[in-house]
C-alpha positions as CSV (number, residue, x, y, z in Angstrom):
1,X,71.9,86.0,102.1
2,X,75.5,86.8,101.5
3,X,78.3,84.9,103.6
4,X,80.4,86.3,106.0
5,X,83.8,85.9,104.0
6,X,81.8,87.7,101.1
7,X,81.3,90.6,103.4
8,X,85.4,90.4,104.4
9,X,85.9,90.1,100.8
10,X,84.2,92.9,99.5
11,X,85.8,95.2,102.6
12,X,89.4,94.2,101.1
13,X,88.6,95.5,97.6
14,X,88.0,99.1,96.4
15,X,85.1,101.0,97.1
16,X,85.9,103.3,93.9
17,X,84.9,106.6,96.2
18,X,87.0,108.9,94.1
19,X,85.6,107.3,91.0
20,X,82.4,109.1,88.9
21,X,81.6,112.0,90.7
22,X,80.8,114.1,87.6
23,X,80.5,111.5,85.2
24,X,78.1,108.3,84.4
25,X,81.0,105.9,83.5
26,X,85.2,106.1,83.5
27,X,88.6,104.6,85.0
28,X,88.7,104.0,88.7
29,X,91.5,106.4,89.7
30,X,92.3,104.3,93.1
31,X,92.4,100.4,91.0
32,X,91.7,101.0,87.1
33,X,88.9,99.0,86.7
34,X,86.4,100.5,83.8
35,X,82.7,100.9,86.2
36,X,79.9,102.5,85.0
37,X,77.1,104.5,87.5
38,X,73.7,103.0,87.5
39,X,70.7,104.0,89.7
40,X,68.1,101.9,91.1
41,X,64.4,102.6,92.1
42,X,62.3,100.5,94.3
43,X,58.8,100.3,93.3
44,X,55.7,99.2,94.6
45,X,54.6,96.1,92.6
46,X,50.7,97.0,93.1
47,X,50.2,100.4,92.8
48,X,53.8,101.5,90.7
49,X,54.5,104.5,93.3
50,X,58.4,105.0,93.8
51,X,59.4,104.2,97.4
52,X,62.5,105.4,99.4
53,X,65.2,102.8,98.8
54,X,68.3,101.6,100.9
55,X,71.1,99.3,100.6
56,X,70.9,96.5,103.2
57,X,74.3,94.3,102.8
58,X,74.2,94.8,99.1
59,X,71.2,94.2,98.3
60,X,68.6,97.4,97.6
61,X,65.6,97.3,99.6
62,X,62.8,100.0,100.2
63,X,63.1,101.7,103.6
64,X,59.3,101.0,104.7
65,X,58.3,97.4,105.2
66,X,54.6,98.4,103.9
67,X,53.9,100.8,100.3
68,X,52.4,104.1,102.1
69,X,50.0,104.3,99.4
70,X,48.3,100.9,99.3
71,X,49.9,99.3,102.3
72,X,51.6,96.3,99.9
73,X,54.6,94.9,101.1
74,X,55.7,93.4,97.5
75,X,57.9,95.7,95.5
76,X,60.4,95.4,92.7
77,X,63.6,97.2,92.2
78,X,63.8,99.1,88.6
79,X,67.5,99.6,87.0
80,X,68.4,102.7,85.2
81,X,71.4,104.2,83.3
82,X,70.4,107.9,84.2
83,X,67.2,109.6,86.6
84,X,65.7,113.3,86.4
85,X,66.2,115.6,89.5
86,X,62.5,114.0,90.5
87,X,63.6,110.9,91.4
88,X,67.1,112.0,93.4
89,X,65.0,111.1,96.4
90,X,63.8,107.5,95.7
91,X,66.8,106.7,93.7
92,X,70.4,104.5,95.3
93,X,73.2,104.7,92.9
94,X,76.1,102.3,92.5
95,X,79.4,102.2,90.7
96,X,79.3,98.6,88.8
97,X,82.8,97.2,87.2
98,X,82.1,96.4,83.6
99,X,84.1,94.0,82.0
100,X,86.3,94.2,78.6
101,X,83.3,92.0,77.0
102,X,80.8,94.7,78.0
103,X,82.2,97.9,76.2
104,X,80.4,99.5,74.1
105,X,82.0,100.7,71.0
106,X,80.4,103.5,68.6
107,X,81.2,102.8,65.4
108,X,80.0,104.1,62.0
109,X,79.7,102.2,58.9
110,X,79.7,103.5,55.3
111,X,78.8,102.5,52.1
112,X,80.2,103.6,48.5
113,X,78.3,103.5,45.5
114,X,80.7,102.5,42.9
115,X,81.4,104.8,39.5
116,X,81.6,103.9,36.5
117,X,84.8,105.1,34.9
118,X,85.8,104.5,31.4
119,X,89.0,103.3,30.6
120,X,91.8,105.7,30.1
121,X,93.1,106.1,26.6
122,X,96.7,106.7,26.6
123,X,98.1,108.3,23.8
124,X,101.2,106.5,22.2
125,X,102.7,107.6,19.4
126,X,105.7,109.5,17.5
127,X,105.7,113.0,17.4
């Protein structure tokens, strides 16, 4: 359970709201930090069926106390980088701050066969 001066904390800091609402991961335009969006699914740990999630004091919880399919109360919260239209419903997104450690570069790497050239002959002489 989170403290009370975790809670003042957090209220202090930015809540990014103008930040990825087109795209999965940029700049904060209100602070600068880099965030990525990730979504999160709660599932029911016997029977796998998605259940409506919500976000109880930071932490993601499912909205029922008991699965509606096979009455479980155990579930498990699944973390994805993107969701089809399908699971808009189950799904509670967040805007996480990634760190400079975390980027992930693309980069390409290439390899050259070496020729065999013969030696230029350089014609010296008197004309």
């Amino acid at each position: 359970m989170k403290s009370l001066f975790d809670l003042f904390l957090r209220k202090s800091s930015c809540a990014h709201t103008h930040a990825l609402v087109s795209t999965n991961e940029g700049y904060c335009p209100d602070c600068g930090a880099y965030l990525k969006k990730y979504f999160y699914i709660v599932r029911c740990s016997c029977c796998e069926v998605k259940r409506e999630a919500k976000v109880y004091f930071g932490e993601i919880l499912p909205k029922e106390k008991f699965c509606t399919n096979c009455g479980s109360k155990e579930f498990y919260v699944e973390k994805l980088d993107a969701i089809s239209f399908i699971d808009i419903p189950y799904a509670v997104h967040t805007k996480e701050v990634i760190s400079q450690g975390e980027f992930e570069y693309a980069s390409a790497q290439v390899w050259v066969e070496r020729q065999e050239t013969k030696p230029l002959k350089y014609l010296t002489g008197s004309a």
